[in-house]
C-alpha positions as CSV (number, residue, x, y, z in Angstrom):
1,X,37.1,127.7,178.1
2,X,36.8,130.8,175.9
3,X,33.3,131.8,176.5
4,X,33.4,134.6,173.8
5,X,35.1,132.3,171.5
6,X,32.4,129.9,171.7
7,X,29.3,132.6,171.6
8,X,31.0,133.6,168.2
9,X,31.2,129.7,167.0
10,X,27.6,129.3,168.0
11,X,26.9,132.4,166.3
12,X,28.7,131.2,162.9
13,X,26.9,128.3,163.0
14,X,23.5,129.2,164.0
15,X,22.8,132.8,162.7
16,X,19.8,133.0,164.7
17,X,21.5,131.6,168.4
18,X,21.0,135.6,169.8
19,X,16.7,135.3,169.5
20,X,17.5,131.4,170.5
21,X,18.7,132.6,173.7
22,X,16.9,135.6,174.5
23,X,14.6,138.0,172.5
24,X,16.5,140.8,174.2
25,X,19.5,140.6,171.6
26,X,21.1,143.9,173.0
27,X,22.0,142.0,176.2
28,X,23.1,138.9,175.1
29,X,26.1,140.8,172.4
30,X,26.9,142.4,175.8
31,X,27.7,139.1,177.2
32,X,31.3,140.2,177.8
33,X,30.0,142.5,179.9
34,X,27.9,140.1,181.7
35,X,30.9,138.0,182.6
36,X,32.6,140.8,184.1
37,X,29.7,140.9,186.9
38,X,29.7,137.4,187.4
39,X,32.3,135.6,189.6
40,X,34.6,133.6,187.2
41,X,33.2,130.4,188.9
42,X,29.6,131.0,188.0
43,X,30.3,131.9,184.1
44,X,30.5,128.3,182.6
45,X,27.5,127.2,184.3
46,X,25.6,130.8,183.0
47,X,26.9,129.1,179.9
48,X,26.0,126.4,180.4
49,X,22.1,127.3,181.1
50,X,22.0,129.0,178.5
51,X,22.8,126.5,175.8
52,X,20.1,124.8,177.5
53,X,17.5,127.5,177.1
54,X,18.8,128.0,173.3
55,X,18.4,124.1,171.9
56,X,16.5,123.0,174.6
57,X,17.1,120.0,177.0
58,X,18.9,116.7,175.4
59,X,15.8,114.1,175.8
60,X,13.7,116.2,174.3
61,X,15.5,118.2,171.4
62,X,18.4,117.0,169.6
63,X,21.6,116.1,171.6
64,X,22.3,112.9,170.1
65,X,22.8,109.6,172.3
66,X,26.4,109.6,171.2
67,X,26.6,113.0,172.4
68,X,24.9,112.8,175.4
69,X,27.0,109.1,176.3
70,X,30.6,111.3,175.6
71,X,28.9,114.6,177.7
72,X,28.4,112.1,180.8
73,X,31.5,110.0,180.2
74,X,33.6,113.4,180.6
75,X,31.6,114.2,183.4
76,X,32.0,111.1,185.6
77,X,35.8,112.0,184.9
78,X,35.2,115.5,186.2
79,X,33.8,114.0,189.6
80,X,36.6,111.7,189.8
81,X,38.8,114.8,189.2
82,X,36.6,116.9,192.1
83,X,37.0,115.1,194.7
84,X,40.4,114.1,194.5
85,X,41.6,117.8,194.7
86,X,38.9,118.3,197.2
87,X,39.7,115.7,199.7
88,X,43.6,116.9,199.3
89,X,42.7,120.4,200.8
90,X,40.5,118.2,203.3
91,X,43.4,116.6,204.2
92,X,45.6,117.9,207.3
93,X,49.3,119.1,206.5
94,X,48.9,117.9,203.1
95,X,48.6,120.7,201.0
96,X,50.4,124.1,202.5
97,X,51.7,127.7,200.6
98,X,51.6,127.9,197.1
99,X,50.7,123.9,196.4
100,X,47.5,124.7,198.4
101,X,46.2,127.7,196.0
102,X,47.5,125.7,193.0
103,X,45.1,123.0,194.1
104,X,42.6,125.0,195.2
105,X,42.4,126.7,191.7
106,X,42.6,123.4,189.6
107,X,39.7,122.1,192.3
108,X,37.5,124.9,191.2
109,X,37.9,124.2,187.4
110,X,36.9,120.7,188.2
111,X,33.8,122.0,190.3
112,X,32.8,124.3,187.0
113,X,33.2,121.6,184.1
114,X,30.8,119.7,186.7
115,X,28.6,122.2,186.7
116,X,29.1,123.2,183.1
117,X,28.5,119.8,181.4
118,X,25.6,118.9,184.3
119,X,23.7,121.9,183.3
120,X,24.3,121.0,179.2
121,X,23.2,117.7,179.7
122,X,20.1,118.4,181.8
123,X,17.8,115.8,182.8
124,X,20.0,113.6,181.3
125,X,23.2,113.9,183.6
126,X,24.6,111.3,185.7
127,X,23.6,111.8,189.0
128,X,27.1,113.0,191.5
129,X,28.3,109.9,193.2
130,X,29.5,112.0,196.2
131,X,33.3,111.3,197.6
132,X,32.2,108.2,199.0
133,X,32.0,106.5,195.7
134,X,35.9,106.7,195.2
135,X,39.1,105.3,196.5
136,X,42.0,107.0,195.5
137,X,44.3,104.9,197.4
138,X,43.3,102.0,194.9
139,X,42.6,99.6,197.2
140,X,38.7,99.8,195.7
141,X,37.4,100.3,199.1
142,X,39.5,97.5,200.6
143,X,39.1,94.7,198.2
144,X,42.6,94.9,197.4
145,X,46.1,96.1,198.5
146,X,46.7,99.7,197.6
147,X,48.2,101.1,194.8
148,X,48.6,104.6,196.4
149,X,48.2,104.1,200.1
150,X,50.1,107.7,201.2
151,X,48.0,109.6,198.7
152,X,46.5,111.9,201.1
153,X,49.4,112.0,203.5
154,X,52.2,112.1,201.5
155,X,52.5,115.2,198.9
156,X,54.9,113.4,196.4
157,X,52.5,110.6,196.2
158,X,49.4,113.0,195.9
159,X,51.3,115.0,193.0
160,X,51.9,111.8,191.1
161,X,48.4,110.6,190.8
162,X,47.3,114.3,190.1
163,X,49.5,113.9,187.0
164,X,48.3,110.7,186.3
165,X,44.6,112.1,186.6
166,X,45.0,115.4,184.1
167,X,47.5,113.1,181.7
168,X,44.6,110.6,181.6
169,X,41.7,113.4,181.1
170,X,43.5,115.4,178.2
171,X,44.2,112.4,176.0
172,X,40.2,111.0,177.1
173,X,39.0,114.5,175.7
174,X,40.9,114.1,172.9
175,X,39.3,110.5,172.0
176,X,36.3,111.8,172.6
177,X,36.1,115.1,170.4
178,X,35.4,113.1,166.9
179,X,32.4,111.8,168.4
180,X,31.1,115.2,168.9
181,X,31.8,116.2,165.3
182,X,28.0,116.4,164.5
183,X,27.7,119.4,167.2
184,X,30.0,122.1,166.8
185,X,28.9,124.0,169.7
186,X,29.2,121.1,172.1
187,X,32.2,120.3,170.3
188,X,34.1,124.2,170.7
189,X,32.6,123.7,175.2
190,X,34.7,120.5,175.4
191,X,38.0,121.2,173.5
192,X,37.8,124.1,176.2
193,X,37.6,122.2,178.6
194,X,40.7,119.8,177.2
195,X,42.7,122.5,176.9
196,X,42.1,123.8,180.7
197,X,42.9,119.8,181.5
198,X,46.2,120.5,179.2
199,X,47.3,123.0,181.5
200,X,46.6,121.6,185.2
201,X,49.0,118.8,183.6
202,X,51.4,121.4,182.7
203,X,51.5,122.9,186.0
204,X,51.5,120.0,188.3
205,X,54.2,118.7,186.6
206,X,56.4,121.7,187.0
207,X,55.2,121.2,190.7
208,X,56.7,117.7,190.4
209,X,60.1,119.0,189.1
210,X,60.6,121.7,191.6
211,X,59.1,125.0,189.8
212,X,59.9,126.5,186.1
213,X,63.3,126.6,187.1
214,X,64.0,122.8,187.8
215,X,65.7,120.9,185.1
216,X,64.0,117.9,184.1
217,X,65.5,114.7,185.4
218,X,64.0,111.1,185.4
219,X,60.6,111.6,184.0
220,X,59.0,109.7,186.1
221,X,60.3,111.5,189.1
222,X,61.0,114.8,187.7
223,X,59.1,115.2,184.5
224,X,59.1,118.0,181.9
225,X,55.9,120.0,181.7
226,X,54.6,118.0,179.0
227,X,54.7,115.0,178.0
228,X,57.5,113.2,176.7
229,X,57.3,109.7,174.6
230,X,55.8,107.4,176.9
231,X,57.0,109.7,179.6
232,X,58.7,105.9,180.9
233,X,55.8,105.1,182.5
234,X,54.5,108.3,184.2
235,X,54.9,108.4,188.2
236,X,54.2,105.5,189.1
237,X,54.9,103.0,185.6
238,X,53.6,99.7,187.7
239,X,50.1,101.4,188.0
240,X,50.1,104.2,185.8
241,X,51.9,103.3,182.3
242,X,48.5,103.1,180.5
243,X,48.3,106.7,181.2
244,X,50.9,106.9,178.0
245,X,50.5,103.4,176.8
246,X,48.4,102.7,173.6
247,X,44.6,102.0,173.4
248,X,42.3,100.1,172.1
249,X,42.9,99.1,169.0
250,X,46.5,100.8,169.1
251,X,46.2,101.7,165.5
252,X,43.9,104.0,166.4
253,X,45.0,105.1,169.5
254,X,48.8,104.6,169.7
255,X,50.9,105.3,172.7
256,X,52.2,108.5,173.7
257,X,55.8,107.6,171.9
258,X,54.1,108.1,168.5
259,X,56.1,109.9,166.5
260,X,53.6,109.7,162.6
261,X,51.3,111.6,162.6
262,X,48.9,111.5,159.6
263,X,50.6,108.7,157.6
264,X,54.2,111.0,157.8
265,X,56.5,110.1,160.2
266,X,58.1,113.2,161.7
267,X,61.4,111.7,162.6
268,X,62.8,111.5,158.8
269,X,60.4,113.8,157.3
270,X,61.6,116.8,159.4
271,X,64.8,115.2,161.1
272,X,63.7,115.8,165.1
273,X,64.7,113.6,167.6
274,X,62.4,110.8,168.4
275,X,61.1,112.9,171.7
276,X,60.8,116.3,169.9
277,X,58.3,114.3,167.7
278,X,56.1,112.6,170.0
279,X,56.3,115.9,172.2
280,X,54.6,117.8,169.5
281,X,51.3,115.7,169.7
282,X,48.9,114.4,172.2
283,X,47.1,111.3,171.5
284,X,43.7,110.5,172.1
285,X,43.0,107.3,174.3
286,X,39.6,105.1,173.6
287,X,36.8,105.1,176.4
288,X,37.3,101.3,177.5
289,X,41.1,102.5,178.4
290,X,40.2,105.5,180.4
291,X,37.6,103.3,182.0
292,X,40.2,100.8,182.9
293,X,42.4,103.7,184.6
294,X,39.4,105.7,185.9
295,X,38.4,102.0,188.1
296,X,41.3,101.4,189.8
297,X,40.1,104.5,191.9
298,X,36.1,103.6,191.9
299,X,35.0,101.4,195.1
């Protein structure tokens, strides 16, 4: 998330955000400065605090019910997200070199849009269902066979339902954003937040290839860095083709292989191959969808 970016969108929209926040108007326009002192970590939840202390907390002021039923869908997401990469740095020999610090950033950008939407939302935030609430082998604690039973002993496996995870967030932001319309702040913090989601996908799925210099292959196996039509299922296409399938209703949200966009279809219009087209756009995914995904890993 750009945090300046934001302060100035706040700013255009509310003239008056600077004696919202603090009477001391001086140290707020030095913000940038502020940051610089703060560990990276700590700056979306100082953001986060004080959005609350400018418009107050969401039960009492003015977050709408939509807004505050998107803010916790995200975060239960975000937890979902945590403690995957947190229990694959838990996990012995799974993670090692270069895969470990990759993980351990993306697991700290998970921990801070926690912390970021928790401290938005207020009194109002989901409580955190600890680790204990989710199975990531599938299995939903044992009531069924398991989807992903090597997950956190087997870094192929792991890799493939990270993918699966970030594909899943970027396109549930994406649904999500024209519900927050009515809030342009909130609206600028979470299409932050998409676009960090945008780029763990991007990186763990030049992980999954071999590094920037592996040449795509099979995309389920060895997938560009984006993706790519219906990406042929993603990872795993048994378990994880809705991840690129279409939602709910699919004229609304179509699969990832859409290639109109805005009534044009950019195949004829521009003359692009049917990938190029549907490579150019992400497409948003409804919430009963993401849910649907999101609960094969929820006990």
């Amino acid at each position: 998330m750009n945090i300046l970016n934001l302060i100035s969108e706040i700013e255009r929209v509310d003239p008056e955000v600077y004696e919202r926040l603090d009477q001391r108007r001086q140290m707020f326009r030095h913000f940038a400065g502020f940051g610089k002192k703060l560990a990276v970590a700590a700056v979306p939840l100082a953001m986060g605090s004080m959005l609350q202390k400018a418009y107050g907390k969401p039960k009492s002021t003015g977050l709408s019910e939509q807004i505050v039923y998107v803010l916790n869908f995200a975060l239960g997401l975000e937890y979902l997200e945590y403690y995957f990469y947190q229990m694959g740095l838990d996990a012995p020999g799974l993670l090692t070199g270069s895969a470990r610090e990759s993980v351990t950033i993306i697991r700290n950008d998970e921990r801070n849009h926690v912390d970021f939407l928790r401290s938005v939302l207020g009194s109002a935030a989901i409580p955190d269902p600890g680790a204990r609430a989710f199975d990531y082998t599938g299995s939903k604690g044992g009531k069924r066979p398991a989807l992903f039973p090597d997950v956190f002993t087997n870094a192929g496996t792991y890799f493939a339902v990270a993918q699966a995870f970030e594909d899943t967030g970027v396109r549930a932001y994406k649904g999500g954003a024209p519900l927050l319309i009515s809030n342009n702040t909130i609206l600028e913090a979470a299409l932050g937040i998409h676009s960090v989601e945008a780029r763990h996908a991007s990186h763990i799925r030049t992980m999954r290839r071999g590094g920037p210099q592996g040449l795509p292959g099979p995309l389920t196996s060895n997938p560009k860095s984006w993706i790519s039509g219906d990406d042929n299922g993603g990872p795993a296409p048994m378990y994880t083709a809705p991840v690129y399938g279409p939602g709910m209703p699919a004229e609304t949200y179509p699969s990832e292989a859409n290639v109109t966009q805005a009534g044009v279809n950019l195949v004829t219009a521009f003359g692009v191959t049917m990938a190029e087209a549907s490579e150019a756009f992400d497409e948003p995914l409804d919430p009963d969808t993401v849910l649907a995904i999101a609960g094969n890993f929820i006990k």
